[in-house]
N, C-alpha and C positions, 0 to 999 in steps of 0.2 A: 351295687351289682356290677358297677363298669371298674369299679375299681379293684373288683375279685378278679376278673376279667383279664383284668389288664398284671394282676399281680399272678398268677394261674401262667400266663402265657410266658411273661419274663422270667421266672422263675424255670420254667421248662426249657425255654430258649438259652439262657445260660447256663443251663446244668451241661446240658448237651454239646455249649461251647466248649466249658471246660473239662469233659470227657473225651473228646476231639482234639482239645491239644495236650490231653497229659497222653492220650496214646500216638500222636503226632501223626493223623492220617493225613494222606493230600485230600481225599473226598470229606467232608465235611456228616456223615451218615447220622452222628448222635445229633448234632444240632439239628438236622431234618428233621429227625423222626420225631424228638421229644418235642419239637415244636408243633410239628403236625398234632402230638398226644397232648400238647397242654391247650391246641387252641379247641380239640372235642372235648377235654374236659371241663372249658371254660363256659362253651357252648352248653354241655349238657348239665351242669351245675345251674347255669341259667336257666335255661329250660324250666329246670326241678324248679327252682326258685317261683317263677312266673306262674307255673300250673298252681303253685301249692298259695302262691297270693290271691289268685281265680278263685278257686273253691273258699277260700275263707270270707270274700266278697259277699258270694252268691247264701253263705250260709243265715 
């Protein structure tokens, strides 16, 4: 799970780097945002992951 995590987030974080330099801004915008959106999708993958481990416990 840390490792989806961590793969999820770098994956976003450099997309976003190199959207940012092929359009060559000074503000850095794609690498924020996708980084902001990989680290909720990493979050709520987790999330997903953890409930659906719960309920299989308890069955």
């Amino acid at each position: 799970m840390g490792t989806q995590m961590l793969v999820i987030m770098a994956v976003c974080t450099f997309g976003g780097y190199e959207i940012d330099k092929w359009l060559a801004w000074k503000f850095p915008l794609f690498t924020l945002l996708l980084s902001l959106f990989g680290i909720a999708a990493a979050l709520y993958l987790s999330i997903k992951d953890f409930l659906r481990m719960n309920t299989k416990k308890k069955e």
